[in-house]
C-alpha positions as CSV (number, residue, x, y, z in Angstrom):
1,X,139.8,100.2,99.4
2,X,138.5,101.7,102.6
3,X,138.9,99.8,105.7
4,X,135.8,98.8,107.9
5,X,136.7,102.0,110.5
6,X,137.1,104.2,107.7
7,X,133.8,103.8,105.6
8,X,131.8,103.3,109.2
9,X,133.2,106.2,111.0
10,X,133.9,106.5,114.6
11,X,130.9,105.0,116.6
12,X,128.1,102.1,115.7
13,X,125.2,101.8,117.8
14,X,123.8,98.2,117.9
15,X,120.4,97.9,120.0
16,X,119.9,94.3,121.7
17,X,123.7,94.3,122.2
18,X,124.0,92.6,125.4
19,X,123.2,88.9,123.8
20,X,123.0,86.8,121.7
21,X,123.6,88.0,118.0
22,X,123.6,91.5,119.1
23,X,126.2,91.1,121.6
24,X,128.2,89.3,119.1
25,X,128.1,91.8,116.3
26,X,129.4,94.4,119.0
27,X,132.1,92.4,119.7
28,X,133.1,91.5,116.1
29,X,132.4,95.6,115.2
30,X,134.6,96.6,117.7
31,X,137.5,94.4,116.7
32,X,137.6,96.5,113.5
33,X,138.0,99.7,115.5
34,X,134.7,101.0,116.0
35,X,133.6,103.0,119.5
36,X,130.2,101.3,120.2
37,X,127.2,102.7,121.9
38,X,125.2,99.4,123.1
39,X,121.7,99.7,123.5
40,X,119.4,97.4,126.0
41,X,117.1,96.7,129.2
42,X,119.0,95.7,131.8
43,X,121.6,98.2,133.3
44,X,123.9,95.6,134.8
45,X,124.4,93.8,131.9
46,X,124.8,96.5,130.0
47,X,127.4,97.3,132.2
48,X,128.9,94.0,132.1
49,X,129.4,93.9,128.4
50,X,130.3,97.5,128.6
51,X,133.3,96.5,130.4
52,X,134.2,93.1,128.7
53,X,134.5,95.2,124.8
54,X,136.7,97.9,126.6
55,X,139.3,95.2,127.9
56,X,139.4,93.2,125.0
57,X,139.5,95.6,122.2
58,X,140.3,98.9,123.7
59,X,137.8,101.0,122.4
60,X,135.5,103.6,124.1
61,X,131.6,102.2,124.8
62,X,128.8,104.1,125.7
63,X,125.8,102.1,126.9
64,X,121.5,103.6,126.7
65,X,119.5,101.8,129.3
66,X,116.4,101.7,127.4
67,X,113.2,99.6,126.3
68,X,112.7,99.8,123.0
69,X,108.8,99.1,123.0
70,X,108.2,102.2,124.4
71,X,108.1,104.9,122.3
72,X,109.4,107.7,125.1
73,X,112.8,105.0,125.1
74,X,113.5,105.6,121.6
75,X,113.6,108.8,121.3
76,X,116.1,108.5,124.7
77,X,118.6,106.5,122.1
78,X,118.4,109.3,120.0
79,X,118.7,112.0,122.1
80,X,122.0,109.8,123.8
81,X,123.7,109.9,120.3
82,X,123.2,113.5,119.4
83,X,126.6,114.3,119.8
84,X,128.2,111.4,118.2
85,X,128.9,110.6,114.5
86,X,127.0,107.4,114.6
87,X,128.2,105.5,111.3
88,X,127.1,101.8,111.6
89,X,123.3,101.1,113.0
90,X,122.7,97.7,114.1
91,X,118.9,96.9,115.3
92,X,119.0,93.4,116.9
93,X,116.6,93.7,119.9
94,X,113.8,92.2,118.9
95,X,111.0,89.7,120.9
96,X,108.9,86.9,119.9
97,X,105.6,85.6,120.6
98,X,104.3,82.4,119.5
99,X,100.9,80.2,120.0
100,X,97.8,80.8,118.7
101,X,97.2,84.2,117.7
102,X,93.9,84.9,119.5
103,X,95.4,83.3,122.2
104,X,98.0,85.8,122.8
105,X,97.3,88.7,125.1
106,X,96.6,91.5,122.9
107,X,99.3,94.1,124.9
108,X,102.3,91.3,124.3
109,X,101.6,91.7,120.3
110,X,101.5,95.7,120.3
111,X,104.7,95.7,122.1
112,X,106.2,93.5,119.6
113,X,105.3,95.4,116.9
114,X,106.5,98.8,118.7
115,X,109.3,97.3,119.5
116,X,110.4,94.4,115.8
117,X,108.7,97.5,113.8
118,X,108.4,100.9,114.8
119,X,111.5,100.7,116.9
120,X,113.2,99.9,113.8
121,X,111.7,102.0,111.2
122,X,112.0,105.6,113.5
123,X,115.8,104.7,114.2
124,X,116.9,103.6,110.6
125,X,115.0,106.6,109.5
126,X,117.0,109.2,112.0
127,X,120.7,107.6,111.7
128,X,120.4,106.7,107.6
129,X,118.9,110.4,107.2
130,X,122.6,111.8,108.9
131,X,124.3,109.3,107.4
132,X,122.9,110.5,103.6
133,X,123.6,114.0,104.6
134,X,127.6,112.7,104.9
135,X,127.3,110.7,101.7
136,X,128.9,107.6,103.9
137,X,127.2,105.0,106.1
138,X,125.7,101.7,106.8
139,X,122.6,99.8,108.5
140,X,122.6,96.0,109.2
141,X,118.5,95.4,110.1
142,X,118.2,91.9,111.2
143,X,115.1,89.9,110.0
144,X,114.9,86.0,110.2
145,X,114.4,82.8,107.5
146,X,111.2,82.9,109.4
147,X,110.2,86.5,107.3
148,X,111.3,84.7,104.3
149,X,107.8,81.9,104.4
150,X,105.0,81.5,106.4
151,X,105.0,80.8,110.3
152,X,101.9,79.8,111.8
153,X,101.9,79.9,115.3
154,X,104.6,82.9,114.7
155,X,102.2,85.0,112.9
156,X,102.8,88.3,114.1
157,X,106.9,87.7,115.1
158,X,107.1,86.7,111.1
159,X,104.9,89.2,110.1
160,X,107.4,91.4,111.9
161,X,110.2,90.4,110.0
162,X,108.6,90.1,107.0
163,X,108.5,94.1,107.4
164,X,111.8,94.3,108.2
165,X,113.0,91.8,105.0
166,X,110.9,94.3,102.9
167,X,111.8,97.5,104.5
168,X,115.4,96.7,104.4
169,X,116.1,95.1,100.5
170,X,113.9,97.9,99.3
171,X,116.1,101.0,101.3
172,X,119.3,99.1,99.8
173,X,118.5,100.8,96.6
174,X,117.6,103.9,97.9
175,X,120.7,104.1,99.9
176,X,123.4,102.8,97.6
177,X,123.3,106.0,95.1
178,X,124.0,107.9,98.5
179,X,126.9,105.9,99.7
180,X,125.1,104.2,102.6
181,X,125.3,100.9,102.7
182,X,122.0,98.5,103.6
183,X,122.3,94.9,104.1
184,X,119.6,92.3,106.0
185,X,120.6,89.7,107.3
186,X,118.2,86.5,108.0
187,X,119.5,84.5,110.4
188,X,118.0,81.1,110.8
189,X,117.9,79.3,114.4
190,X,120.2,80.3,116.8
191,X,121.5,79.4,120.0
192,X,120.3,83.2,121.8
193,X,118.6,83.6,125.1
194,X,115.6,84.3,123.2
195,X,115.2,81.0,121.6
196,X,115.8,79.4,125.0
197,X,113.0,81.0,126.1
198,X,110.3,79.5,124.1
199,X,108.4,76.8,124.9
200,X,109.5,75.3,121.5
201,X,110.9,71.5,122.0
202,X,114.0,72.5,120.1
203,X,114.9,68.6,120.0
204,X,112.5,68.5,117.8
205,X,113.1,70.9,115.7
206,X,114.3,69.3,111.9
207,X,117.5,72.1,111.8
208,X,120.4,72.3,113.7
209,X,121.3,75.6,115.7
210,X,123.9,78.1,114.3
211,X,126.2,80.1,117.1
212,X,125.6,83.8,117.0
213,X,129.5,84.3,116.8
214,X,128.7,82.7,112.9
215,X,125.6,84.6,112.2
216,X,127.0,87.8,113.4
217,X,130.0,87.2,111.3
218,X,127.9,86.5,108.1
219,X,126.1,89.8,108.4
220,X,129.1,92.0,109.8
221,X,131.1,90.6,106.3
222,X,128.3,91.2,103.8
223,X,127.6,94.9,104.5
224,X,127.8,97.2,101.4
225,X,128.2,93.5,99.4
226,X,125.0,91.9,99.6
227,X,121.4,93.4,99.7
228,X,120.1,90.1,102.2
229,X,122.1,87.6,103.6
230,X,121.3,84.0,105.1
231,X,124.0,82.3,106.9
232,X,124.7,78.8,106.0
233,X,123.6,76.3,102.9
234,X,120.5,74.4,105.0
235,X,118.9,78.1,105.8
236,X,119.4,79.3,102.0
237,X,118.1,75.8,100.5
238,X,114.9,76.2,103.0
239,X,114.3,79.7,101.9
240,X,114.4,78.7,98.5
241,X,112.3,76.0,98.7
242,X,109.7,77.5,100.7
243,X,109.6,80.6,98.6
244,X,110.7,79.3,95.3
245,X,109.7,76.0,94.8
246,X,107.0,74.6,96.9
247,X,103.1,76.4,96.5
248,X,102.3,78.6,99.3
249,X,99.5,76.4,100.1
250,X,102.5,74.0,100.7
251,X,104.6,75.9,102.6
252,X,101.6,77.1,104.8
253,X,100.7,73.4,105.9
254,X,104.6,72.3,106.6
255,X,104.9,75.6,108.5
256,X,102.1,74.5,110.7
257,X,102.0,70.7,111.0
258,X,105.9,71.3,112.1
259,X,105.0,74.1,114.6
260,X,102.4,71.5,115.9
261,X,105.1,68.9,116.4
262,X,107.3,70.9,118.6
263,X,105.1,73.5,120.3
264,X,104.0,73.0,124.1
265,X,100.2,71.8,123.0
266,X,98.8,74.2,125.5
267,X,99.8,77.1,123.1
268,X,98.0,75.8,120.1
């Protein structure tokens, strides 16, 4: 069998890089060998992190200052990786809005779609089409249990990875015949800056919170095995029940009477 370096190539890209899952998918990648170009907003983290995978696994990084919800940004990511054989695509920067829907300033839920969506969709599109001309490859989108049920009061971020569920189980097929591997995972709640951010009481909140260093590692083992991926029993049996078992009038209500127990009611 291959190893990891071998099938992926030289170089993986992973957008969002600097936290959270993102940052821990880098460092797990580059443990297996793999160069890393790390994609994100702020310069001197990017920087930072730049620095920490270099010392502590000796491989070459190359890091893209860019914001991803603007469109000129993501053709700067391609344009940065022209002359690199990128082999392993890893979208993790994503944001999340939450509240009532109307509530929400019209401009916050564009750039999350530009940046959960489009982002996505025009980068997958431009690495998996080199990647199919080599005949070797892989992408590891990253959706949420949250695009797996309905989310009021998340509408648009579940909406969002909804898509990216979707988008991502249905390219697996495509891809496999052309030796490019397509896995999604769907991480459930996670201790990342971005969840610390909310104005979510996460004591209230009926799951506990899963270390990125686990997620990262669930998703990072199952590509070119598994089509999706949720890490850990409690996510998979909520999935299931919300999808499989309960009506979807069901699941809409304890979607929302739970997102009115621990949202900040000033959102609602």
């Amino acid at each position: 069998m291959m190893s990891f370096k071998e099938k992926y190539g030289a170089w993986a890209l992973i957008t969002g890089g600097t936290s959270g899952i993102g940052e821990a998918i880098a460092n797990q990648v580059a443990a297996k060998g793999l160069n890393i170009i790390l994609v994100a907003r702020r310069l001197h983290l990017l920087e930072e992190k730049a620095k920490e995978i270099e010392d502590t696994h000796g491989v070459l990084v190359k890091i893209v200052q860019a914001d991803l919800s603007k469109h000129d940004d993501i053709s700067k990511v391609i344009q940065a990786s022209t002359h690199l054989e990128v082999g392993l695509f890893v979208p993790c920067a994503a944001v999340e809005t939450h509240g009532l829907t109307t509530k929400i300033p019209l401009e916050k839920e564009l750039a999350l779609i530009q940046l959960n969506i489009t982002s996505v969709f025009v980068l997958t599109h431009h690495f998996a089409g080199k990647m199919v001309n080599r005949g070797t490859g892989g992408v590891l989108l990253v959706s949420s249990i949250i695009g797996h049920m309905p989310n009021p009061y998340l509408s648009n971020y579940a909406g969002s990875k909804a898509y990216i569920l979707n988008f991502g189980s249905s390219l697996h097929w495509e891809m496999k015949k052309r030796g490019v591997d397509i896995t999604v995972l769907s991480p459930g709640p996670t201790e990342t800056p971005m969840m610390d951010n909310t104005n979510i009481d996460m004591n209230k909140m009926p799951m506990a919170f899963q270390k990125p260093e686990l997620v990262a590692n669930y998703g990072v083992e199952a590509l070119g095995k598994k089509a999706v991926v949720i890490p850990g029993f409690k996510n998979n049996m909520m999935v299931f029940m919300a999808s499989r078992v309960v009506s979807t009038s069901s699941a809409i209500k304890m979607g929302g009477e739970m997102m009115e127990k621990v949202l900040d009611p000033k959102y609602l």
